[in-house]
C-alpha positions in Angstrom: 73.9 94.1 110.3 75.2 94.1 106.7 73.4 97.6 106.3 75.6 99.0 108.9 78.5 97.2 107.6 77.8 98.8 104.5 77.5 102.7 105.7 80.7 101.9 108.0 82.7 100.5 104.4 81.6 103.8 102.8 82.8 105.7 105.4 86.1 104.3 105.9 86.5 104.5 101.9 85.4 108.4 101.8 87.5 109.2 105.0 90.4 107.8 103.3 90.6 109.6 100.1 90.3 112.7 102.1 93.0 112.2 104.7 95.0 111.0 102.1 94.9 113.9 99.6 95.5 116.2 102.8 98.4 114.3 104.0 101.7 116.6 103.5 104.0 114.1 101.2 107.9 114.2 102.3 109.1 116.7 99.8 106.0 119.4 100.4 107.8 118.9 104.2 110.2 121.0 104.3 108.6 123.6 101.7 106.0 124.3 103.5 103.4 123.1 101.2 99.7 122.9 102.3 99.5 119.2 101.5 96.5 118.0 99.0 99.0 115.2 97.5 100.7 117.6 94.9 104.7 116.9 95.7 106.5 114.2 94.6 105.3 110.4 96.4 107.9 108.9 98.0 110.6 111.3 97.9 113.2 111.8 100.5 113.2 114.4 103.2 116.1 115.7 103.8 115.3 117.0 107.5 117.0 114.4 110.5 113.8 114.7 112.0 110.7 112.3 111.1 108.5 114.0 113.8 105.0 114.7 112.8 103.8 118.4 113.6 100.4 120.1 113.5 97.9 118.4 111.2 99.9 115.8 110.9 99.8 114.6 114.1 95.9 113.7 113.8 96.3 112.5 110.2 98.5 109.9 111.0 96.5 107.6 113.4 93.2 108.7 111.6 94.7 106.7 108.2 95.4 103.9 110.2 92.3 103.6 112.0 90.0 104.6 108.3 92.3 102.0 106.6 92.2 99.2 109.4 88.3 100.2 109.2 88.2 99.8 105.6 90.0 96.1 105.5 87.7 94.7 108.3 84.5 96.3 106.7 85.9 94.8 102.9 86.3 91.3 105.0 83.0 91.4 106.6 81.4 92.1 103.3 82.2 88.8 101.9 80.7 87.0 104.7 77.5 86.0 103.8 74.5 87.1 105.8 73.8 83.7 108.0 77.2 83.8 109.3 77.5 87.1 109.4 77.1 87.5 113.8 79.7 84.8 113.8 82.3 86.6 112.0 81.7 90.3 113.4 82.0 88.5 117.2 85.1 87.5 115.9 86.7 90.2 113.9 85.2 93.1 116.4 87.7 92.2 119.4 90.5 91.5 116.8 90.1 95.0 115.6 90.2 96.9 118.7 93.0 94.6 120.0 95.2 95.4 116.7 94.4 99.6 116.9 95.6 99.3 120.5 98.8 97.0 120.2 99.3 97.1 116.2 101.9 100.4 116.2 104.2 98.6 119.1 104.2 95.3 117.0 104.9 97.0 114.4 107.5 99.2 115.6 109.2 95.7 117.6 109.4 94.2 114.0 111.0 97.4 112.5 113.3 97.4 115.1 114.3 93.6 115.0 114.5 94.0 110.9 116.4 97.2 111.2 114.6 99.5 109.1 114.8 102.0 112.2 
């Protein structure tokens, strides 16, 4: 189990970096830049329009599922080996149950903070 866990962390650390660095930032938007991470991190678009297009369509849920990926993997990592079944029947429905609802809790709490 912990040998899968392992492959699973490497993956999820690997598929990150690379979906990351192809990610189009906010000021390559509206240049047309072909993404790799090279425009400025954090800047602000000046299109009315946040709606992802193309690429980024795929790249967007693919972070969230590599990163979510990564944090359980990271968590199941420090769980030592007798416990270990314990913990991944545990954390394994709690995973798929946060990549299914997570983006409309998320987007209810954005809403009821205002950052929307």
């Amino acid at each position: 189990m912990a040998v899968i866990i392992d492959i699973l962390h490497i993956i999820a650390c690997v598929g990150l970096i690379v979906v990351i660095m192809l990610q189009v930032t906010k000021s390559e938007g509206s240049s047309g830049g072909a993404g790799l991470g090279w425009g400025t991190i954090g800047g602000k678009s000046s299109a009315s329009v946040n709606i992802p297009v193309g690429v980024e369509r795929i790249l967007q849920p693919l972070t969230t599922w590599l990163a979510l990926t990564f944090l359980v993997t990271a968590c199941l990592k420090a769980v030592p080996a007798p416990k270990l079944a314990g913990a991944t029947s545990i954390i394994g429905p709690l995973y798929f149950a946060a990549m299914i609802w997570g983006r409309k809790a998320m987007d209810g709490l954005r809403r009821a903070f205002g950052e929307e």
